[in-house]
mmCIF file as gemmi writes it, N, C-alpha and C atoms, coordinates in Angstrom:
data_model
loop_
_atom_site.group_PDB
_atom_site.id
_atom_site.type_symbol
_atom_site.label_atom_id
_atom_site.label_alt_id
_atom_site.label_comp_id
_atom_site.label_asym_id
_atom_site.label_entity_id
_atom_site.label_seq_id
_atom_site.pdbx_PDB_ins_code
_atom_site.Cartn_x
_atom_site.Cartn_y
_atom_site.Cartn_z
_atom_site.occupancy
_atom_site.B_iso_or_equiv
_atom_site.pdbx_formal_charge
_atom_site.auth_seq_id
_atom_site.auth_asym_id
_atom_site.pdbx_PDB_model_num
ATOM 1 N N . UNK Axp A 1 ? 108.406 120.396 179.491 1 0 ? 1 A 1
ATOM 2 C CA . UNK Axp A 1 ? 107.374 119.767 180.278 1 0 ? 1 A 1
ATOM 3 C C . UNK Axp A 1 ? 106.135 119.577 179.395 1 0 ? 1 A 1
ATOM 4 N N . UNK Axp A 2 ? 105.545 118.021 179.356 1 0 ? 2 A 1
ATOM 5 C CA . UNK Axp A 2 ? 104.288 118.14 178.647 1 0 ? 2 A 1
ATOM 6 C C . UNK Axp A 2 ? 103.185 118.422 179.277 1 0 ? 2 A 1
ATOM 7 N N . UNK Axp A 3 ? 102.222 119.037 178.689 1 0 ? 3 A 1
ATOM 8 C CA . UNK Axp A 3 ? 100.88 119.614 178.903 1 0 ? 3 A 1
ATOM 9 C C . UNK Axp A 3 ? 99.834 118.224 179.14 1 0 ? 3 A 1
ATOM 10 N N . UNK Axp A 4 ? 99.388 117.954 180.317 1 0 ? 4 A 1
ATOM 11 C CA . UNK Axp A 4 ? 98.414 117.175 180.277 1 0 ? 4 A 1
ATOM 12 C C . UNK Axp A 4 ? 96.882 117.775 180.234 1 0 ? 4 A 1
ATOM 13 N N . UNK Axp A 5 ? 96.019 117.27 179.222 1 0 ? 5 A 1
ATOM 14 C CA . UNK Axp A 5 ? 94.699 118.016 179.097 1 0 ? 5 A 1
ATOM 15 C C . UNK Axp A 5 ? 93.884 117.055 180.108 1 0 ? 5 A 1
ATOM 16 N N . UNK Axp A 6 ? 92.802 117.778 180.541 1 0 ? 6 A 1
ATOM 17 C CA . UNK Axp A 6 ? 92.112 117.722 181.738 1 0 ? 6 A 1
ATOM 18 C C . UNK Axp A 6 ? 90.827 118.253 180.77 1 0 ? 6 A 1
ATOM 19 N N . UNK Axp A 7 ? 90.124 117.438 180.708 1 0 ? 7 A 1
ATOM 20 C CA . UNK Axp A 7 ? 88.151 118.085 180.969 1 0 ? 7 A 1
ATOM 21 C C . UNK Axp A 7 ? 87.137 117.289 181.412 1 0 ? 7 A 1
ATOM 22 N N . UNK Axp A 8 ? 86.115 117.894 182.11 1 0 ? 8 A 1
ATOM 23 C CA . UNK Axp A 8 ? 85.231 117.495 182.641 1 0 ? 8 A 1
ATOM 24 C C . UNK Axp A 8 ? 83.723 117.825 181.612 1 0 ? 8 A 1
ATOM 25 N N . UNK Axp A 9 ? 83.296 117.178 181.476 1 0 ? 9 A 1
ATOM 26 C CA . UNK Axp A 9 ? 81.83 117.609 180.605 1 0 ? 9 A 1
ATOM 27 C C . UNK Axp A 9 ? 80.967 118.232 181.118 1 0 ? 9 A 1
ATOM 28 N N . UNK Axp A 10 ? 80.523 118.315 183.089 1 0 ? 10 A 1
ATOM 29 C CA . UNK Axp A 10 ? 79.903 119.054 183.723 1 0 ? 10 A 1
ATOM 30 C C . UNK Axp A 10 ? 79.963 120.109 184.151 1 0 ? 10 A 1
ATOM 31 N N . UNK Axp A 11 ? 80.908 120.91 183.606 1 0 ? 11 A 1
ATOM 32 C CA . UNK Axp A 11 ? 81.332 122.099 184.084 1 0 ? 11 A 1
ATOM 33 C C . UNK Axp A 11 ? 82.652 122.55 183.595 1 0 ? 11 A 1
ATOM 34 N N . UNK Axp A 12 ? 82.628 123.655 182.01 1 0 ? 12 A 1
ATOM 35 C CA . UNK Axp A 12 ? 83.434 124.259 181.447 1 0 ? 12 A 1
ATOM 36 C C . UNK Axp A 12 ? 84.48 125.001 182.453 1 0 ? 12 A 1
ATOM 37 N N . UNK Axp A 13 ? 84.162 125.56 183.132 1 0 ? 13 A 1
ATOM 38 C CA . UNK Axp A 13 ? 85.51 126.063 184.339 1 0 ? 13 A 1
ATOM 39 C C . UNK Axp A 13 ? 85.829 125.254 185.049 1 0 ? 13 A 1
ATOM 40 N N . UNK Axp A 14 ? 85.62 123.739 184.891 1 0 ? 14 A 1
ATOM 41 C CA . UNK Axp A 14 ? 86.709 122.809 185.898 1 0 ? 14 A 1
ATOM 42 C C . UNK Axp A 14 ? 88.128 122.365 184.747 1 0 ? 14 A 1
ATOM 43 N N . UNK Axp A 15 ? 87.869 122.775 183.047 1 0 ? 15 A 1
ATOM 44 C CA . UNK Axp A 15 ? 88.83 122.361 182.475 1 0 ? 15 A 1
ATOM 45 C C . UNK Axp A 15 ? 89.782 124.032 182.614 1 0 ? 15 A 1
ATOM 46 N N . UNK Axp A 16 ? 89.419 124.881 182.447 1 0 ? 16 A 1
ATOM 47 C CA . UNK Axp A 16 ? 90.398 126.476 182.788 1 0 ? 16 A 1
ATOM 48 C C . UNK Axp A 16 ? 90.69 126.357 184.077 1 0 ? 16 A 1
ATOM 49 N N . UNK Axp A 17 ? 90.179 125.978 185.084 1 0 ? 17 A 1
ATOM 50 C CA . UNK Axp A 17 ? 90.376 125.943 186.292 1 0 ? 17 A 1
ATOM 51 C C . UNK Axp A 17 ? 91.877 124.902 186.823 1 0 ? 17 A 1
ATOM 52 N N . UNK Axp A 18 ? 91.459 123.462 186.035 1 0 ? 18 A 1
ATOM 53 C CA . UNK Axp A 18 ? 93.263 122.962 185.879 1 0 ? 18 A 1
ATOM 54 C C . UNK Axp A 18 ? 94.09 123.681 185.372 1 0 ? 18 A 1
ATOM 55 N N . UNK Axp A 19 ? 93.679 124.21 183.759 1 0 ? 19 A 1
ATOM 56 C CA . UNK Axp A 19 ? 94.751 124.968 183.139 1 0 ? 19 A 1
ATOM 57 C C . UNK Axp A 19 ? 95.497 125.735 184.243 1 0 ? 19 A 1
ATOM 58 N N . UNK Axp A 20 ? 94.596 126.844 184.644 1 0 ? 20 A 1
ATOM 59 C CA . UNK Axp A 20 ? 95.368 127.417 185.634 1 0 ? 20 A 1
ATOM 60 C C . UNK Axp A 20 ? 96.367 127.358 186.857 1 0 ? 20 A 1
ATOM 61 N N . UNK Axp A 21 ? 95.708 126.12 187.088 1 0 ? 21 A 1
ATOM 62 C CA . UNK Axp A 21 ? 96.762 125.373 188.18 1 0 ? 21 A 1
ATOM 63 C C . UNK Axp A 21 ? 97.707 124.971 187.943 1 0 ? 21 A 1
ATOM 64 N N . UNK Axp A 22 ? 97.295 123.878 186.414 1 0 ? 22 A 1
ATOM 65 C CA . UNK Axp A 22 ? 98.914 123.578 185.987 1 0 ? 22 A 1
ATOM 66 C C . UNK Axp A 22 ? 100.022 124.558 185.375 1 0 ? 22 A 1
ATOM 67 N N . UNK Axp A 23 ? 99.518 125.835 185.077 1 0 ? 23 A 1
ATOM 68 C CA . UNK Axp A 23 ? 100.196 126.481 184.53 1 0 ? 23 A 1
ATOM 69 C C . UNK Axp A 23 ? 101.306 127.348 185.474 1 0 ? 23 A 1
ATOM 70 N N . UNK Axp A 24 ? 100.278 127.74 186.404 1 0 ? 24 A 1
ATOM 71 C CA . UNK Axp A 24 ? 100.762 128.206 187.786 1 0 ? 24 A 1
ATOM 72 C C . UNK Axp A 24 ? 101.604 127.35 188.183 1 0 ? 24 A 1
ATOM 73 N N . UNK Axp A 25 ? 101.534 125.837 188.361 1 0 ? 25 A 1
ATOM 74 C CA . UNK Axp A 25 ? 102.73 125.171 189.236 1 0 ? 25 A 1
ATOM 75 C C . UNK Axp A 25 ? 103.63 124.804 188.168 1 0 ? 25 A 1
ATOM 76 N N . UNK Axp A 26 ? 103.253 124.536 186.659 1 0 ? 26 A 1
ATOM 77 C CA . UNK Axp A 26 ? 104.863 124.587 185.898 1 0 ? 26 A 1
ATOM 78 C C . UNK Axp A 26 ? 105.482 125.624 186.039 1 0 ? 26 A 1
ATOM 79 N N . UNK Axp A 27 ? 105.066 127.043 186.064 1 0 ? 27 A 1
ATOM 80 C CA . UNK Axp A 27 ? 105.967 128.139 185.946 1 0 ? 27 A 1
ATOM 81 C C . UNK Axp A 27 ? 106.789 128.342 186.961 1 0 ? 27 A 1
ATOM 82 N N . UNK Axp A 28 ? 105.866 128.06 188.149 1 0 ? 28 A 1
ATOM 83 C CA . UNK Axp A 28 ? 106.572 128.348 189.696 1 0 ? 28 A 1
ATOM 84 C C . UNK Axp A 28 ? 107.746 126.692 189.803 1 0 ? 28 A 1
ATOM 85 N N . UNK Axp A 29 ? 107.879 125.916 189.114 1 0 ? 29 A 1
ATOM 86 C CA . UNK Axp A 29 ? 108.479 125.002 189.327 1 0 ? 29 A 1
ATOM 87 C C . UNK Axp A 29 ? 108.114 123.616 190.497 1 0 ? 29 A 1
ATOM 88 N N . UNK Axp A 30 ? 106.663 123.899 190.852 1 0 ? 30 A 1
ATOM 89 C CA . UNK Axp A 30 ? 106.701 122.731 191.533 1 0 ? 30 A 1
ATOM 90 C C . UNK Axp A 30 ? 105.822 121.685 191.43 1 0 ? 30 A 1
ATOM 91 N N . UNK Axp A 31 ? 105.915 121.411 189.985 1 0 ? 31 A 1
ATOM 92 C CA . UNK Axp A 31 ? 105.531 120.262 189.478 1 0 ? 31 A 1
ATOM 93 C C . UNK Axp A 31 ? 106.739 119.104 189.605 1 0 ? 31 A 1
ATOM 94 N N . UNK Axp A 32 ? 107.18 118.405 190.731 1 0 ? 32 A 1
ATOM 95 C CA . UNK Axp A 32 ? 107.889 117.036 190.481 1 0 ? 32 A 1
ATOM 96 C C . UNK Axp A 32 ? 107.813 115.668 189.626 1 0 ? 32 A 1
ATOM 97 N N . UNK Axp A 33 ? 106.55 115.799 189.075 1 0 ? 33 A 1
ATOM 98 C CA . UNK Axp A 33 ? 105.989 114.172 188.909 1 0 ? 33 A 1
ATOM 99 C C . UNK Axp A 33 ? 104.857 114.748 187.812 1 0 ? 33 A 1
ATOM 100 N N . UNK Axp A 34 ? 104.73 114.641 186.744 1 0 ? 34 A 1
ATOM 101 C CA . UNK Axp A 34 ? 103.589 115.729 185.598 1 0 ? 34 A 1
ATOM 102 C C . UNK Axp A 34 ? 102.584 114.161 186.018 1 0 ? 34 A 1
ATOM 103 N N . UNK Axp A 35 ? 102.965 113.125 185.87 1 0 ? 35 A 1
ATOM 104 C CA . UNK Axp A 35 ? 101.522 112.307 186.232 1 0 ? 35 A 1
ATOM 105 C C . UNK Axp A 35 ? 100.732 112.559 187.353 1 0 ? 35 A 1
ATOM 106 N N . UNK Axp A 36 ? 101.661 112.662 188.591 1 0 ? 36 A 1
ATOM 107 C CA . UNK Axp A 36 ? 100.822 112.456 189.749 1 0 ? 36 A 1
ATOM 108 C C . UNK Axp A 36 ? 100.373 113.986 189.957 1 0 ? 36 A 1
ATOM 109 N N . UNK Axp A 37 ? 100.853 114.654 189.189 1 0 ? 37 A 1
ATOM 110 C CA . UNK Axp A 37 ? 100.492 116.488 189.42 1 0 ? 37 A 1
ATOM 111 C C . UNK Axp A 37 ? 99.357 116.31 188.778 1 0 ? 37 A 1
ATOM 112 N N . UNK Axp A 38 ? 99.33 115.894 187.373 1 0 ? 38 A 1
ATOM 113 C CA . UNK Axp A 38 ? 97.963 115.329 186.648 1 0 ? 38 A 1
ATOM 114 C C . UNK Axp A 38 ? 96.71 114.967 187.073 1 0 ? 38 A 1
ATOM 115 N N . UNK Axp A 39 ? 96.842 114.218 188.047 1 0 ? 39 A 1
ATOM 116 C CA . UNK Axp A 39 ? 95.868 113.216 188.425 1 0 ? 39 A 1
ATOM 117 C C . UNK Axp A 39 ? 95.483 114.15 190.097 1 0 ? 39 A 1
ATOM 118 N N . UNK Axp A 40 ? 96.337 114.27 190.902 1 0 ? 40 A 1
ATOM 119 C CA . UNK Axp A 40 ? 95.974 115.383 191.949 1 0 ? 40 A 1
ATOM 120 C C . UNK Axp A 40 ? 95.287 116.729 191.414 1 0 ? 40 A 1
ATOM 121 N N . UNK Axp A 41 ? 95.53 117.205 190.531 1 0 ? 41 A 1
ATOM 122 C CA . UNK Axp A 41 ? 95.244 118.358 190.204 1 0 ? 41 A 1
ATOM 123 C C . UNK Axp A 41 ? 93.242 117.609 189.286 1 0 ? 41 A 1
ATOM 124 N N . UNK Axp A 42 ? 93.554 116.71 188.348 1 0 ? 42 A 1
ATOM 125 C CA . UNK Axp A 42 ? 92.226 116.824 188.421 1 0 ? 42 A 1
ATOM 126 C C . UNK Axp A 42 ? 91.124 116.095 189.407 1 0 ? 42 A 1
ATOM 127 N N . UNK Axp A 43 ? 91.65 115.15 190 1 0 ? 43 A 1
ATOM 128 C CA . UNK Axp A 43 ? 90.665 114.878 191.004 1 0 ? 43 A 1
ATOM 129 C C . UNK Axp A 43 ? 90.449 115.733 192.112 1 0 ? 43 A 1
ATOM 130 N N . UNK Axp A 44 ? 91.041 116.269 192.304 1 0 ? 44 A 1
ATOM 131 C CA . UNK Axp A 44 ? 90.997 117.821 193.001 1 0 ? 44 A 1
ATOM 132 C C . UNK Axp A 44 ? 89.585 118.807 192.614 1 0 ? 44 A 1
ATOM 133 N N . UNK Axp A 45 ? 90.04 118.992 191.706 1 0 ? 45 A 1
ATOM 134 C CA . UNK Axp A 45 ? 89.242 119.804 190.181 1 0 ? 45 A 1
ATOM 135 C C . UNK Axp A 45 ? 87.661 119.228 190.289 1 0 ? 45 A 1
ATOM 136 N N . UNK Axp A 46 ? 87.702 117.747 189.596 1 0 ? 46 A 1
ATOM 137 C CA . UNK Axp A 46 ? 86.685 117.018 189.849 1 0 ? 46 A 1
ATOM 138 C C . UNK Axp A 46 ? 85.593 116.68 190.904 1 0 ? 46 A 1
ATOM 139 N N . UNK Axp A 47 ? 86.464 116.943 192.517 1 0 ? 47 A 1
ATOM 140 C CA . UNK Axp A 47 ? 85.956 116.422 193.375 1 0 ? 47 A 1
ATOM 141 C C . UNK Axp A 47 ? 84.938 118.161 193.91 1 0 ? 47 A 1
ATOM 142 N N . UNK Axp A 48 ? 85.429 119.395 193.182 1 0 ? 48 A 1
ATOM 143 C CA . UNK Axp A 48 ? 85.121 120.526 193.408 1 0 ? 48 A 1
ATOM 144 C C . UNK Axp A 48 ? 83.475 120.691 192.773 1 0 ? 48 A 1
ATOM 145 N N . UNK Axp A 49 ? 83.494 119.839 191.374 1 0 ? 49 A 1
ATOM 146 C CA . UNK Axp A 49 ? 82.775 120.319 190.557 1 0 ? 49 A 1
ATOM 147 C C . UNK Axp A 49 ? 81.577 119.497 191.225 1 0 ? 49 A 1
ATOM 148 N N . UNK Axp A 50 ? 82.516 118.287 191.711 1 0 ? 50 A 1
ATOM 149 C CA . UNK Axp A 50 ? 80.734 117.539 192.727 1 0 ? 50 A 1
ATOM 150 C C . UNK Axp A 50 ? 80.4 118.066 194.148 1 0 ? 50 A 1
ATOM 151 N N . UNK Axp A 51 ? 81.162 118.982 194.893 1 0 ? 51 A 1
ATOM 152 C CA . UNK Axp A 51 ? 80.832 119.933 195.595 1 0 ? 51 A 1
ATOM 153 C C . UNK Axp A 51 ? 80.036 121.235 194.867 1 0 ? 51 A 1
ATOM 154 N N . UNK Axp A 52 ? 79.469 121.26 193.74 1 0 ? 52 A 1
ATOM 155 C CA . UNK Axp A 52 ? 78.903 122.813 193.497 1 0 ? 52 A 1
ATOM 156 C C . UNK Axp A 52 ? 79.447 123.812 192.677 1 0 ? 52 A 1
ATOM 157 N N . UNK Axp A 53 ? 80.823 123.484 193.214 1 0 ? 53 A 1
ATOM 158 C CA . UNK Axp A 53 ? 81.598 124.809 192.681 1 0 ? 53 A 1
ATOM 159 C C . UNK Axp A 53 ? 81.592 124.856 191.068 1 0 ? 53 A 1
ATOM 160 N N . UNK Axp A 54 ? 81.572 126.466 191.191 1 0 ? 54 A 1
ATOM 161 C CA . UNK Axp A 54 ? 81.62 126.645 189.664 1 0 ? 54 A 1
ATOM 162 C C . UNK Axp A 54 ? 82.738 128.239 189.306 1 0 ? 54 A 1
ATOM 163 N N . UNK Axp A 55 ? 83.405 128.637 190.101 1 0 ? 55 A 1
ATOM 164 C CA . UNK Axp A 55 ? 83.965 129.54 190.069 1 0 ? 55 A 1
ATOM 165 C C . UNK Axp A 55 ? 85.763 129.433 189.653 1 0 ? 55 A 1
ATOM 166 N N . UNK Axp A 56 ? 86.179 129.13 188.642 1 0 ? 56 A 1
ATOM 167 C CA . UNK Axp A 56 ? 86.906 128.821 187.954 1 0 ? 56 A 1
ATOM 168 C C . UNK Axp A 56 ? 88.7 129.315 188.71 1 0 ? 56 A 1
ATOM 169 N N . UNK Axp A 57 ? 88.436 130.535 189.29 1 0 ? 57 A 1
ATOM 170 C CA . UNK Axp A 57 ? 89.336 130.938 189.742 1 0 ? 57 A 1
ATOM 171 C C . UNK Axp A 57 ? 89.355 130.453 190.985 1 0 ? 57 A 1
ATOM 172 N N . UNK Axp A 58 ? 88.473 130.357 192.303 1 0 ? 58 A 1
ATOM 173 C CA . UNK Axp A 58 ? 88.468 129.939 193.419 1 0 ? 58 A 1
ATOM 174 C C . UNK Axp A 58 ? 89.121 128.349 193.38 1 0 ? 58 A 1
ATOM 175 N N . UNK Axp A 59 ? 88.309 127.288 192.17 1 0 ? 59 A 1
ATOM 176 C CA . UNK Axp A 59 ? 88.959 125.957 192.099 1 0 ? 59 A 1
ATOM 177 C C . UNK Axp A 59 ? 90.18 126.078 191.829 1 0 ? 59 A 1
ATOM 178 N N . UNK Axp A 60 ? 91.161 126.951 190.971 1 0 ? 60 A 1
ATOM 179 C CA . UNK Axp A 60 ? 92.382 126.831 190.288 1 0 ? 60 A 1
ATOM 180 C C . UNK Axp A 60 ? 93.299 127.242 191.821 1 0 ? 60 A 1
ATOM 181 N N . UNK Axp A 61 ? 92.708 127.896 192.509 1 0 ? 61 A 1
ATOM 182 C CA . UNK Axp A 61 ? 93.595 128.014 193.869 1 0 ? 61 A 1
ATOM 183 C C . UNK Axp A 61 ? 93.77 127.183 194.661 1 0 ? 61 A 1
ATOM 184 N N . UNK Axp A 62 ? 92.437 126.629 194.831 1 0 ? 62 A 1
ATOM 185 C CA . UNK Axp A 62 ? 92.086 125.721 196.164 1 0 ? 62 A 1
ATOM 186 C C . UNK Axp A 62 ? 93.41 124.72 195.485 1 0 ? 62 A 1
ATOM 187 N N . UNK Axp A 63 ? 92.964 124.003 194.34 1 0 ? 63 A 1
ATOM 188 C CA . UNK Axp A 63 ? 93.946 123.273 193.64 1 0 ? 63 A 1
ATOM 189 C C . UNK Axp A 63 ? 95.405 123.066 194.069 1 0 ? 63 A 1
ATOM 190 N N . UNK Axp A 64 ? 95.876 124.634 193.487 1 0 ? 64 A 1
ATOM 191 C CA . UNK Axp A 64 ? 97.199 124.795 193.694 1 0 ? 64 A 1
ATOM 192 C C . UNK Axp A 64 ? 97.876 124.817 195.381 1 0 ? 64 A 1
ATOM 193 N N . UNK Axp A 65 ? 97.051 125.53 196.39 1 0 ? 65 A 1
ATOM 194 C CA . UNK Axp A 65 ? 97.246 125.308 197.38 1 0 ? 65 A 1
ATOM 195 C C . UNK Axp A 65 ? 96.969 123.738 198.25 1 0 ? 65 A 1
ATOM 196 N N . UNK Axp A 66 ? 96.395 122.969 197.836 1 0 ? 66 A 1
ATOM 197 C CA . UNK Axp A 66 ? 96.251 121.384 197.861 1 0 ? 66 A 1
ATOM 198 C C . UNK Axp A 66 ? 97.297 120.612 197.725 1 0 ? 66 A 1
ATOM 199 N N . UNK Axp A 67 ? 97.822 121.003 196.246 1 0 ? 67 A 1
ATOM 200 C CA . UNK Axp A 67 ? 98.816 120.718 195.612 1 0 ? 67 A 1
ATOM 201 C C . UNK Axp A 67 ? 100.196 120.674 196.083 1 0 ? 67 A 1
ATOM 202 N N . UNK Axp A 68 ? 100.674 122.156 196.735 1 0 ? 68 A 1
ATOM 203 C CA . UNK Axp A 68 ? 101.659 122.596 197.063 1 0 ? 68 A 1
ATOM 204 C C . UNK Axp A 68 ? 101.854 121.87 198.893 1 0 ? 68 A 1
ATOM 205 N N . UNK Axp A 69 ? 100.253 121.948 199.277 1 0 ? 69 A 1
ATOM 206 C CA . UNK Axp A 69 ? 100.832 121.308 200.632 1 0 ? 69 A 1
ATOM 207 C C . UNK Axp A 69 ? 101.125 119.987 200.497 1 0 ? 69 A 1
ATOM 208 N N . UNK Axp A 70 ? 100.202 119.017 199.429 1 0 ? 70 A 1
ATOM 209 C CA . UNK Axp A 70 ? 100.592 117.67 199.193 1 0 ? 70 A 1
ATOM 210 C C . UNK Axp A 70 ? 102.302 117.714 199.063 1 0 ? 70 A 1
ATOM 211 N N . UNK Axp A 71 ? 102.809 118.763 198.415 1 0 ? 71 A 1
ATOM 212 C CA . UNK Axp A 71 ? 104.422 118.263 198.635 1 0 ? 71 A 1
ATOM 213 C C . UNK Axp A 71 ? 105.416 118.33 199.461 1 0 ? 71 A 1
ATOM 214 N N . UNK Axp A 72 ? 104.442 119.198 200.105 1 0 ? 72 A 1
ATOM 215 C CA . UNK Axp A 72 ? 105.292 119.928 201.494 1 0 ? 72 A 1
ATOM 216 C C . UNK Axp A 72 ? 105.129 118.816 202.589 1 0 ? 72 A 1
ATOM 217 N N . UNK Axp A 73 ? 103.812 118.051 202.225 1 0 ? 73 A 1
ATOM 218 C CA . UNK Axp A 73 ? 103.686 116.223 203.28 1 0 ? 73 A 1
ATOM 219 C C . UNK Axp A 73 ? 104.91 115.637 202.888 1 0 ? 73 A 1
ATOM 220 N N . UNK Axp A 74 ? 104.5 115.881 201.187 1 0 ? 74 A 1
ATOM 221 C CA . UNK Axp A 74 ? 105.598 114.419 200.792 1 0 ? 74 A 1
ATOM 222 C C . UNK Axp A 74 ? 107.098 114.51 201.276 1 0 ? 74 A 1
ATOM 223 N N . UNK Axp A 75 ? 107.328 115.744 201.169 1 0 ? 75 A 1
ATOM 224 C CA . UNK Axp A 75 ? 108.684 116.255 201.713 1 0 ? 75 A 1
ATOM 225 C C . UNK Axp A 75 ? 109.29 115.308 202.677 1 0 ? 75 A 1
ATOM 226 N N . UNK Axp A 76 ? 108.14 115.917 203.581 1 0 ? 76 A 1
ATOM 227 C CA . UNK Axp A 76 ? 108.273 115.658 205.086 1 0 ? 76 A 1
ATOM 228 C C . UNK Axp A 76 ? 108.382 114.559 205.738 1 0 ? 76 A 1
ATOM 229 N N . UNK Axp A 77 ? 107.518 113.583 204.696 1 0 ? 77 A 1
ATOM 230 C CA . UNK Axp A 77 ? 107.696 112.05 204.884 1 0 ? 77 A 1
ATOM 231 C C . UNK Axp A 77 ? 108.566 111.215 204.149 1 0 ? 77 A 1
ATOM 232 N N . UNK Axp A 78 ? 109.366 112.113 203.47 1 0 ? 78 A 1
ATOM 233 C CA . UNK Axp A 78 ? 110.659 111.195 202.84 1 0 ? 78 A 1
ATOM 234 C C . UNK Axp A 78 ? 111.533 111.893 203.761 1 0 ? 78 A 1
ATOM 235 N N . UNK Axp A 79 ? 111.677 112.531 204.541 1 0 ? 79 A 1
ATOM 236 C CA . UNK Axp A 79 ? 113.067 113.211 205.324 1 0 ? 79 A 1
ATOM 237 C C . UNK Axp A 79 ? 113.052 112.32 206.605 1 0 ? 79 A 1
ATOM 238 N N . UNK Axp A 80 ? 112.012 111.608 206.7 1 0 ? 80 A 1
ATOM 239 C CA . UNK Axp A 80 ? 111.953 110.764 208.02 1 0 ? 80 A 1
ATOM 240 C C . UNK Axp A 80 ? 111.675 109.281 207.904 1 0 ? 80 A 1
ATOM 241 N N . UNK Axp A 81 ? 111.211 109.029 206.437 1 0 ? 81 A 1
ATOM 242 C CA . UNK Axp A 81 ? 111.617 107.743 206.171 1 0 ? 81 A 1
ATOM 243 C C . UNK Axp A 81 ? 110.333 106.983 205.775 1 0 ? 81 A 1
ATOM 244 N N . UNK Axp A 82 ? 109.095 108.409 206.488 1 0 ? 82 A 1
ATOM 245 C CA . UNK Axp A 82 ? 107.569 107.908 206.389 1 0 ? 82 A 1
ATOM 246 C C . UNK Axp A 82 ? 107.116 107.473 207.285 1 0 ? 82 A 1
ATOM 247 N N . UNK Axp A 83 ? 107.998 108.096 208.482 1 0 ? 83 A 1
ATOM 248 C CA . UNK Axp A 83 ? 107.753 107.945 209.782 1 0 ? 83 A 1
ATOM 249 C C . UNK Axp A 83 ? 106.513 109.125 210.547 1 0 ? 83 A 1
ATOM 250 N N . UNK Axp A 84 ? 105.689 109.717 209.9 1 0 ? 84 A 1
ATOM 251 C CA . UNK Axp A 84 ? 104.691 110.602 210.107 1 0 ? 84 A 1
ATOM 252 C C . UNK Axp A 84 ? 103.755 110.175 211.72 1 0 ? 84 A 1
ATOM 253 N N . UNK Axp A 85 ? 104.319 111.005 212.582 1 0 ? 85 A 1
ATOM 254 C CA . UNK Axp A 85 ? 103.993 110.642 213.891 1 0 ? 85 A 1
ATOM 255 C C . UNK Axp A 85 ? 104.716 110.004 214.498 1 0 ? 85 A 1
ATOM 256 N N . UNK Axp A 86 ? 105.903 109.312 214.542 1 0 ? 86 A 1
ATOM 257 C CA . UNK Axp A 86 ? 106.657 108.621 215.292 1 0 ? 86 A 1
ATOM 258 C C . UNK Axp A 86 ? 107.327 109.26 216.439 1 0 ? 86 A 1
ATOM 259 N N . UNK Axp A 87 ? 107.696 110.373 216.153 1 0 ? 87 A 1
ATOM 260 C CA . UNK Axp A 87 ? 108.345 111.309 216.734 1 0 ? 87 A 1
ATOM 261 C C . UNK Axp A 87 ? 108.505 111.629 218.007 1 0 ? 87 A 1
Protein backbone atom coordinates (compact mmCIF):
# COMPACT_ATOMS: atom_id res chain seq x y z
CA UNK A 1 0.00 0.00 0.00
CA UNK A 2 1.38 3.49 -0.88
CA UNK A 3 1.79 6.17 1.66
CA UNK A 4 0.02 9.30 0.68
CA UNK A 5 1.67 12.52 2.36
CA UNK A 6 -0.74 15.00 3.70
CA UNK A 7 0.41 18.61 5.14
CA UNK A 8 -1.12 21.52 6.06
CA UNK A 9 1.13 24.71 6.74
CA UNK A 10 -1.32 25.96 9.55
CA UNK A 11 -0.97 23.56 11.91
CA UNK A 12 1.97 20.89 12.42
CA UNK A 13 -0.49 18.27 14.15
CA UNK A 14 -2.95 18.24 11.25
CA UNK A 15 0.05 16.47 9.18
CA UNK A 16 0.72 13.57 12.44
CA UNK A 17 -2.78 13.71 12.94
CA UNK A 18 -3.41 12.04 9.18
CA UNK A 19 -0.36 10.00 9.72
CA UNK A 20 -2.15 8.53 12.41
CA UNK A 21 -5.26 7.88 10.81
CA UNK A 22 -3.80 6.52 7.86
CA UNK A 23 -1.73 4.34 9.64
CA UNK A 24 -4.44 3.16 11.90
CA UNK A 25 -6.80 2.33 8.91
CA UNK A 26 -3.91 0.59 6.74
CA UNK A 27 -3.10 -1.67 9.58
CA UNK A 28 -6.70 -2.38 10.61
CA UNK A 29 -7.38 -3.01 6.85
CA UNK A 30 -9.97 -0.60 6.02
CA UNK A 31 -8.56 1.39 3.62
CA UNK A 32 -10.57 0.27 0.20
CA UNK A 33 -9.67 3.07 -2.17
CA UNK A 34 -5.89 4.85 -0.89
CA UNK A 35 -7.24 7.96 -3.09
CA UNK A 36 -10.53 8.50 -1.75
CA UNK A 37 -9.11 7.42 1.90
CA UNK A 38 -6.56 10.25 0.94
CA UNK A 39 -8.66 12.91 0.23
CA UNK A 40 -11.48 12.00 3.13
CA UNK A 41 -8.95 11.69 5.57
CA UNK A 42 -7.41 15.08 4.71
CA UNK A 43 -10.28 17.17 4.20
CA UNK A 44 -11.44 15.81 7.29
CA UNK A 45 -8.07 16.82 8.88
CA UNK A 46 -8.29 20.19 7.14
CA UNK A 47 -11.78 21.01 7.83
CA UNK A 48 -10.65 20.38 11.81
CA UNK A 49 -7.78 22.70 11.62
CA UNK A 50 -10.44 25.54 10.41
CA UNK A 51 -12.57 24.57 13.33
CA UNK A 52 -9.63 25.42 15.99
CA UNK A 53 -8.53 22.22 16.65
CA UNK A 54 -5.14 21.62 17.46
CA UNK A 55 -4.95 18.42 19.38
CA UNK A 56 -3.34 15.94 17.16
CA UNK A 57 -4.68 12.90 18.75
CA UNK A 58 -8.41 13.99 19.16
CA UNK A 59 -8.25 14.93 15.04
CA UNK A 60 -6.54 11.45 14.18
CA UNK A 61 -9.77 9.83 15.83
CA UNK A 62 -12.46 12.00 14.91
CA UNK A 63 -10.84 11.14 11.38
CA UNK A 64 -10.74 7.57 11.67
CA UNK A 65 -14.15 7.28 13.14
CA UNK A 66 -15.58 9.56 10.08
CA UNK A 67 -13.80 7.42 7.99
CA UNK A 68 -14.92 4.08 9.13
CA UNK A 69 -18.62 5.23 9.24
CA UNK A 70 -18.19 6.74 5.64
CA UNK A 71 -17.80 2.95 4.73
CA UNK A 72 -20.17 1.51 6.73
CA UNK A 73 -22.75 4.26 4.43
CA UNK A 74 -20.99 3.13 1.48
CA UNK A 75 -21.63 -0.41 2.35
CA UNK A 76 -25.00 0.12 2.88
CA UNK A 77 -25.72 1.91 -0.22
CA UNK A 78 -24.22 -0.54 -2.56
CA UNK A 79 -26.26 -3.54 -0.86
CA UNK A 80 -29.41 -1.70 -1.94
CA UNK A 81 -28.41 -0.31 -5.06
CA UNK A 82 -28.26 3.43 -3.49
CA UNK A 83 -31.52 3.18 -2.58
CA UNK A 84 -30.88 5.13 0.93
CA UNK A 85 -34.45 5.70 2.25
CA UNK A 86 -36.55 3.87 -0.07
CA UNK A 87 -37.35 1.34 2.18
Amino acid sequence: MTHIIFSDYRNAAAEQAYDIAWDFLARTGAIRDEFEACVFLAQRVATMVDEGQTNRIRMANRAISEYQHHIIEGGDLARCGGCRGAH
